[in-house]
C-alpha positions as CSV (number, residue, x, y, z in Angstrom):
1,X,-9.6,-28.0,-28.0
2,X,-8.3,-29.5,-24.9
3,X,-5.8,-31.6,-23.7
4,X,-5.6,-34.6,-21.4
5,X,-3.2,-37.5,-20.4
6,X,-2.1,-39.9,-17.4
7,X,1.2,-41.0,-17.4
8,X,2.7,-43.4,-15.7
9,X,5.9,-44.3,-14.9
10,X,7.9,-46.6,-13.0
11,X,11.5,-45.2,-11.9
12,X,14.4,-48.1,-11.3
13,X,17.1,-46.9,-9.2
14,X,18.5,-50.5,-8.4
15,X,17.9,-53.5,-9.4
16,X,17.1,-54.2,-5.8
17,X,12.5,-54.0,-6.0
18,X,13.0,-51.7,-2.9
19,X,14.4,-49.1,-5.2
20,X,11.4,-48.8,-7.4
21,X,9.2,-45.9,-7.7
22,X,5.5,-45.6,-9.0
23,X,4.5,-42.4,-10.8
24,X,1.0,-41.7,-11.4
25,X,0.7,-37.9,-13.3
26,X,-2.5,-36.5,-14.4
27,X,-1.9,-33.5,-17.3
28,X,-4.3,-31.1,-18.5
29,X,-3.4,-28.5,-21.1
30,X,0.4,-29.6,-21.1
31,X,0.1,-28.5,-16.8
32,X,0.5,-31.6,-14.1
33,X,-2.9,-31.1,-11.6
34,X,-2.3,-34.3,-9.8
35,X,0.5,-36.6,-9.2
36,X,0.4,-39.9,-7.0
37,X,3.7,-40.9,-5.9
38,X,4.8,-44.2,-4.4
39,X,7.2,-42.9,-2.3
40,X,5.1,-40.1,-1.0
41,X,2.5,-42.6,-0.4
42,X,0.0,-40.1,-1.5
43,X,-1.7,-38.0,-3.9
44,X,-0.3,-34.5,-4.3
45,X,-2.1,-31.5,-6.2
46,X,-0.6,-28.6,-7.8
47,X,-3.1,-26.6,-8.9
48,X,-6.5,-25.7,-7.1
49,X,-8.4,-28.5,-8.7
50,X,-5.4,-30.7,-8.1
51,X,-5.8,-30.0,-4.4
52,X,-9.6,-30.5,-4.5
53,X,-9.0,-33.8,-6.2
54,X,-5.9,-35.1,-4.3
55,X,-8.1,-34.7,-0.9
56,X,-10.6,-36.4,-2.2
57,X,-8.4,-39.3,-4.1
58,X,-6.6,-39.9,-0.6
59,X,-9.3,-40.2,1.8
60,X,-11.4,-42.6,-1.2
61,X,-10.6,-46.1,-2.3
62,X,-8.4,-44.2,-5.6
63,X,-5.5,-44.4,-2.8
64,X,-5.8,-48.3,-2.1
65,X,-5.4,-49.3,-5.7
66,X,-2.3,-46.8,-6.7
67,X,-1.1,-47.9,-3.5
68,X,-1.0,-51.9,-5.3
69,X,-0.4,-50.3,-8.6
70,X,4.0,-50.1,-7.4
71,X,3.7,-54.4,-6.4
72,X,1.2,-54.7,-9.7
73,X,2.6,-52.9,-12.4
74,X,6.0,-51.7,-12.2
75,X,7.7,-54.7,-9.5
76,X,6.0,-57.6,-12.1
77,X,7.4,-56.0,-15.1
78,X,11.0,-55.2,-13.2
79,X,12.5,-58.0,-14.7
80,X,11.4,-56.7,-18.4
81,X,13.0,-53.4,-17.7
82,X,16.3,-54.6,-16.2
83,X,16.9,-57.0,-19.6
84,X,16.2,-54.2,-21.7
């Protein structure tokens, strides 16, 4: 069979929001294709289908929403994290 999974994460270096980092990894067989990254500002492919689908990701409206994903998902729920 085969094997697939997103992951995302969000990485807290501060508790100032500027320090926050949005993750976005797509897995296939236990091997990362495709990886959005906040702080890149992009999508970034590591194998040849990754590449293929990073060019295509970043030049479609995929970018715009993982771009809003950092302010969405991981600066809302900052506060959770920091109390934990």
């Amino acid at each position: 069979g085969y094997f697939e999974q997103v992951v995302r994460q969000c990485r807290y270096s501060s508790k100032d929001l500027q320090g926050i980092e949005f993750i976005d990894s797509y897995v296939f067989n236990k091997a990362e294709y495709v990886r959005f990254n906040s702080t890149v500002g992009k999508y970034v492919g590591y194998t040849e289908l990754g590449v293929k689908n990073a060019e295509a990701w970043n030049k479609g409206p995929e970018l715009a929403v993982e771009l809003g994903e950092l302010e969405r998902f991981c600066k809302h729920n900052a506060d959770l994290h920091y109390r934990a």
